[in-house]
C-alpha positions, 0 to 999 in steps of 0.5 A: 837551386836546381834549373827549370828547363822545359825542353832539353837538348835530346842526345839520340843515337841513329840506332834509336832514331830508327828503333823509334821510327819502325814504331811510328811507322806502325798502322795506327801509331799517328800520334806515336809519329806526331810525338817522335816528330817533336822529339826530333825537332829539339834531339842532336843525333850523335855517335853513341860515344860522343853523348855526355854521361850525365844526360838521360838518354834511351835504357837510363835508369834514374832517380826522380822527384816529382813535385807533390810526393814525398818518396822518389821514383826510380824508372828506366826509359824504354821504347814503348813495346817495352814500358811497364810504369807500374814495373818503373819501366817507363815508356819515352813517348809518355808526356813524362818520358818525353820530358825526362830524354835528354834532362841531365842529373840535377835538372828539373824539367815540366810536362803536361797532366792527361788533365791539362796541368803541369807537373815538374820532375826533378833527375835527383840521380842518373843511376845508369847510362848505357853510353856511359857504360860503352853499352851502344847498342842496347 
């Protein structure tokens, strides 16, 4: 039985500290610094080197299933600029990007509908890693 977490220890890099907080500081983007704040409340930032291998981190492509669907969902996590949910590019400060950064392969971890109702994802499979792939800078 997998384990339910609902916030899971974020491992960022200072790279991707400062690649998310250029994005909050935009003109209008309140609620993207509202958002990266709370992420930064439960993340441990490290050396790129030092993050585990099994830990969905920034660019991680991995295998989700979702509570309700039959097929799973394959998405890589993006910085917003660069997120395409219907081209599995998923973006870290949607409700499910956020919940997914810093779940490890196995976990099963929840977050909110737009409607108020909370939806569980499972990591079936971290397929890519950058950090585990000595990509540090991605």
């Amino acid at each position: 039985m997998t384990a339910l977490s609902k916030q899971p220890t974020l491992y960022l890099t200072e790279l991707d500290v400062t690649r998310l907080e250029r994005i909050a500081e935009r003109p209008g983007a309140d609620k993207l610094a509202d958002m990266l704040d709370a992420l930064l409340e439960r993340a441990a930032i490290v050396p790129a080197e030092t993050i585990p291998t099994d830990v969905v981190t920034m660019n991680s492509s991995v295998l989700c299933a979702l509570e309700g669907e039959s097929a799973p969902r394959q998405w890589t996590l993006v910085y917003p600029d660069d997120a395409d949910f219907e081209g599995g590019r998923l973006s870290v400060l949607s409700p499910v990007g956020t919940a997914l950064l810093g779940a490890r392969a196995g976990e099963t971890v929840s977050y909110r509908l737009p409607d108020g109702r909370e939806q569980h994802v499972t990591v079936v499979e971290l397929s890519y890693q950058p950090e585990a792939n000595g990509q540090f800078t991605l």
